[in-house]
C-alpha positions, 0 to 999 in steps of 0.5 A: 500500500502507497502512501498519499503524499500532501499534494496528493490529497483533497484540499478539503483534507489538507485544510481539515488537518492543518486546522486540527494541527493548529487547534492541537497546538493551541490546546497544548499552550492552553494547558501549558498556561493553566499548568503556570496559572497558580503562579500569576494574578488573579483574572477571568477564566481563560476559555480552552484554545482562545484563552481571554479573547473574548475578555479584551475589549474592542473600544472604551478600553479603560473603562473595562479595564477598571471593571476587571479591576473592581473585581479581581483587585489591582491586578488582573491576568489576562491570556490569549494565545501568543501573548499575555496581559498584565493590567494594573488598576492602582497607582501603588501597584504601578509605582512597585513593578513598574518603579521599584521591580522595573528592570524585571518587567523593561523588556517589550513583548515580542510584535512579530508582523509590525516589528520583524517583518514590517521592519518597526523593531529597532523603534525604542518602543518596540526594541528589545532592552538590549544595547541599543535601547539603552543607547537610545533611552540614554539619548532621550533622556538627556533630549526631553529633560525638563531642562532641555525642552524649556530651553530649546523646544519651549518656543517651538511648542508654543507656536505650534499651540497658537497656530492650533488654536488659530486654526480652531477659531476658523473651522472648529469642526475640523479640532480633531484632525487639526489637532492631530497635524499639530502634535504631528508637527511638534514630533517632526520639529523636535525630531529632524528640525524641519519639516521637509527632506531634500526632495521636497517630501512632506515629513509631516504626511510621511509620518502620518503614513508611518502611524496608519501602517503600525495602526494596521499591523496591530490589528491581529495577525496569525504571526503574533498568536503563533510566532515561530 
């Protein structure tokens, strides 16, 4: 008796095992996690192979997370596959993991579509703490001192300000587009000093194009529930 190879057989067949290889894969980080689960904080339960999808919020996010908050206490564990989520609900809980513990909690979770293969990885908020980071935390932290910005940035932001509000007395229905264009161009101010590269292109729209490509590839993708 032969054996069927792959391309031999049905789509339909092929499809139906690579669903039941994923939901295999899934259930066993599902029990991996529930082996780990005395471990963490308390949350809500975690349903087999989709864990706390159903829990994370599509809008309004701060008002959910306070809810969990008002139930499970200051912090709250949240799992879905791929990633899990640690929300704090108070300021002291904060000040102690984020303050006191914070060099064990400085790494960045792992964006594999917007990060590795967009090409955003090397960005301070998404690079990993290595020595690049600190190279650039060391750099901006001296640049955006409380010192450094009175110094050097107060006038740049104060004219940004006013031609804001300008610009809010003449078309008021336009404030919030208005107001993204303006802290747009404080970024790009402070950023390279001017607004346009050598052959005239627009930094501020280019920027904008930069923020609606990571917007889009943290809409979820297979890659960062099952990174390799």
């Amino acid at each position: 008796m032969s054996l069927r190879t792959p391309a031999s057989l049905p789509p339909a067949h092929v499809a139906l095992g690579g669903v039941a290889l994923l939901a295999l894969f899934l259930l066993v980080k599902y029990r991996a996690s529930r082996r780990r689960h005395l471990q963490h904080p308390p949350g809500p339960r975690p349903l087999p192979l989709i864990g706390n999808i159903l829990d994370l919020p599509k809008s309004r996010f701060a008002l959910t997370w306070t809810k969990l908050g008002q139930q499970y206490g200051p912090l709250t564990w949240l799992t879905i596959p791929g990633r899990n989520f640690l929300i704090i609900n108070s300021f002291e809980a904060a000040k102690e993991i984020l303050e006191k513990r914070g060099s064990n909690y400085i790494n960045r979770p792992r964006f594999v579509m917007m990060g590795e293969l967009v090409g955003f990885q090397e960005l301070t908020p998404l690079n990993q703490y290595d020595a690049l980071w600190r190279a650039q935390r060391t750099l901006l932290k001296h640049a955006l001192s409380a010192e450094v910005l009175d110094r050097d940035y107060a006038a740049t932001l104060e004219s940004t300000a006013q031609r804001y509000v300008e610009r809010l007395l003449v078309r008021s229905e336009n404030f919030a587009a208005d107001l993204k264009r303006a802290l747009q161009e404080n970024v790009i101010d402070l950023t390279y000093g001017r607004r346009e590269d050598s052959q005239g292109r627009d930094y501020i729209q280019l920027n904008g194009r930069v923020m609606d490509i990571g917007n889009e590839t943290m809409q979820g993708y297979l890659v960062d529930l099952l990174p390799a």
